[in-house]
N, C-alpha and C positions, 0 to 999 in steps of 0.2 A: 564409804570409800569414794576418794574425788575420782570425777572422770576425766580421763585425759583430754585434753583439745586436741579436736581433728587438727592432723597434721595434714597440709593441704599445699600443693604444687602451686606455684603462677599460674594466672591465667594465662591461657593462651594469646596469641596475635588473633585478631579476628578472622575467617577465614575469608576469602574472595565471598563477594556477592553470588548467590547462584542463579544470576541472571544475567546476561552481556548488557542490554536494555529494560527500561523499565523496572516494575516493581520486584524484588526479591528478598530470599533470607540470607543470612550470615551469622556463625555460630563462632563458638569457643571452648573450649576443654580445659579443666585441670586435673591433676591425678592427686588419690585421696595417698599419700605417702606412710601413714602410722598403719600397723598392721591391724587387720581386720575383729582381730581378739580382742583389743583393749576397749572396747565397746562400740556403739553404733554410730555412725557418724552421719547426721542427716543430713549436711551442708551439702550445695548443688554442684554438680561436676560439667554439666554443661550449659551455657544459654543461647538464646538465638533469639535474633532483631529483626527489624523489618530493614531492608535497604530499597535506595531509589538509585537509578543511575537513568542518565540520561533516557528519554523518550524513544521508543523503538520506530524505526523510519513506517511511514505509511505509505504505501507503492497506489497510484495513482488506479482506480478500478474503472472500467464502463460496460453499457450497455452492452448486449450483440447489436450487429449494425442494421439499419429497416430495411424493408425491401427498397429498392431502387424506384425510383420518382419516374412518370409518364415524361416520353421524350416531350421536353418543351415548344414543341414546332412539332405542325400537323403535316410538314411536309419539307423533305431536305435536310440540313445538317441542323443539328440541335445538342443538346446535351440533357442527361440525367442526373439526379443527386442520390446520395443514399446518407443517415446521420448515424449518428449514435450520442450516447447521453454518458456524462460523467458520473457514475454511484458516488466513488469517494475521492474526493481532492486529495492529492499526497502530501504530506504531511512529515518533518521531522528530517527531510533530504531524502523522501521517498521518491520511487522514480517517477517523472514526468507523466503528464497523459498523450499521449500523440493524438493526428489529429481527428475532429470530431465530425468532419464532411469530406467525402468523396466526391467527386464528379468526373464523368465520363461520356465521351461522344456516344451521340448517337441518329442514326442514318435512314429516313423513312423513304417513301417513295419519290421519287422527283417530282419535285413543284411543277404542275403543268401552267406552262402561257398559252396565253388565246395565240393562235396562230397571227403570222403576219404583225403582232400589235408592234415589236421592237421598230420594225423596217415603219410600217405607217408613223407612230411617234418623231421618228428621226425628220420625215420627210416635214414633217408640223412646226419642228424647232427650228426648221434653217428659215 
């Protein structure tokens, strides 16, 4: 007895990628059409690929930031730093890294002068 050829549907449209970015799958379907009695039909009803789509954005990573820096001046107005360090550079139109130093004043005791020295000085100069 001959066997009938599977009678078999179009392939489908490929479906979307199942990923927005980067690496993913995408399948297809056909429907097996001759009824299931006329014998077995081993031909494949679905397959799936590999897709690439564009690179997924990489958002810019950092440190936590160090503690704050010894005021730079042992007396009167000075400033401190504090840093932080970039893990990953963004990548892909990931978002920027903001910035990687702080600084901020800071206010110790008043500078003492030797008494009298401004007034003597002046009198030296003329």
């Amino acid at each position: 007895l001959d066997t009938i050829p599977c009678l078999l549907s179009p392939w489908s449209e490929w479906s979307d990628c199942s990923v927005t970015c980067g690496k993913g799958m995408r399948t297809r379907q056909r429907i097996l059409k001759s009824a299931a009695e006329l014998g077995d039909c081993n031909e494949e009803l679905e397959q799936a690929e590999k897709c690439m789509l564009p690179e997924c954005p990489i958002d810019c990573e950092l440190t936590e930031w160090s503690q704050w820096s010894e005021c730079n001046t042992s007396c009167g107005k000075g400033h401190m730093i504090r840093t932080r360090m970039i893990k990953i550079e963004p990548q892909f139109g990931g978002t920027a890294c903001p910035e990687t130093v702080q600084r901020t004043k800071c206010r110790l005791r008043k500078c003492l002068r030797g008494p009298g020295m401004e007034k003597r000085r002046w009198k030296e100069a003329r």
